[in-house]
C-alpha positions, -999 to 999 in steps of 0.1 A, spaced: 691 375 -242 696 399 -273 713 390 -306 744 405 -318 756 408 -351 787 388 -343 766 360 -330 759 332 -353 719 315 -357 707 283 -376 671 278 -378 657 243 -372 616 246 -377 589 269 -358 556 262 -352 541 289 -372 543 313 -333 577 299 -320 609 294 -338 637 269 -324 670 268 -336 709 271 -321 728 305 -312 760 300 -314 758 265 -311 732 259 -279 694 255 -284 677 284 -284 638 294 -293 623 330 -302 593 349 -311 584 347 -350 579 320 -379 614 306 -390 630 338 -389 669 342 -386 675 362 -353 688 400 -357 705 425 -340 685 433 -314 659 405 -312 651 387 -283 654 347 -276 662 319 -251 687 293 -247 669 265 -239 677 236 -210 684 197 -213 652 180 -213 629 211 -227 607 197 -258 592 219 -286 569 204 -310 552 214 -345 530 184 -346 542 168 -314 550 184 -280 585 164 -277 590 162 -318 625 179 -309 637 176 -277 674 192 -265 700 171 -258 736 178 -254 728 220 -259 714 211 -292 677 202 -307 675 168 -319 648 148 -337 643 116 -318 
């Protein structure tokens, strides 16, 4: 998906290649190192159960649309 201006994006971490956060309130994850999103840039919205780590492949899992820290 692309990112609009009128869209909304909170970062949660990155892994220094991959950048997780929530567009518009769902779980999303994108190209870059803890960058806000822009017109124009590319990302993902992510599906229950998908994991994304810095130091740990499931250090944030999502759950309920959103990334949590178990």
């Amino acid at each position: 998906m692309r990112f609009e201006n009128w869209m909304s994006c909170e970062v949660v971490t990155s892994d220094g290649t991959y950048t997780i956060g929530h567009v518009d309130g769902d779980a999303a994850e994108w190209d870059g190192n803890m960058e806000e999103l822009v017109e124009g840039m590319e990302f993902g919205i992510m599906s229950e159960g998908n994991g994304f780590g810095v130091n740990n492949p499931n250090e944030y899992i999502v759950e309920n649309g959103k990334w949590v820290n178990p």
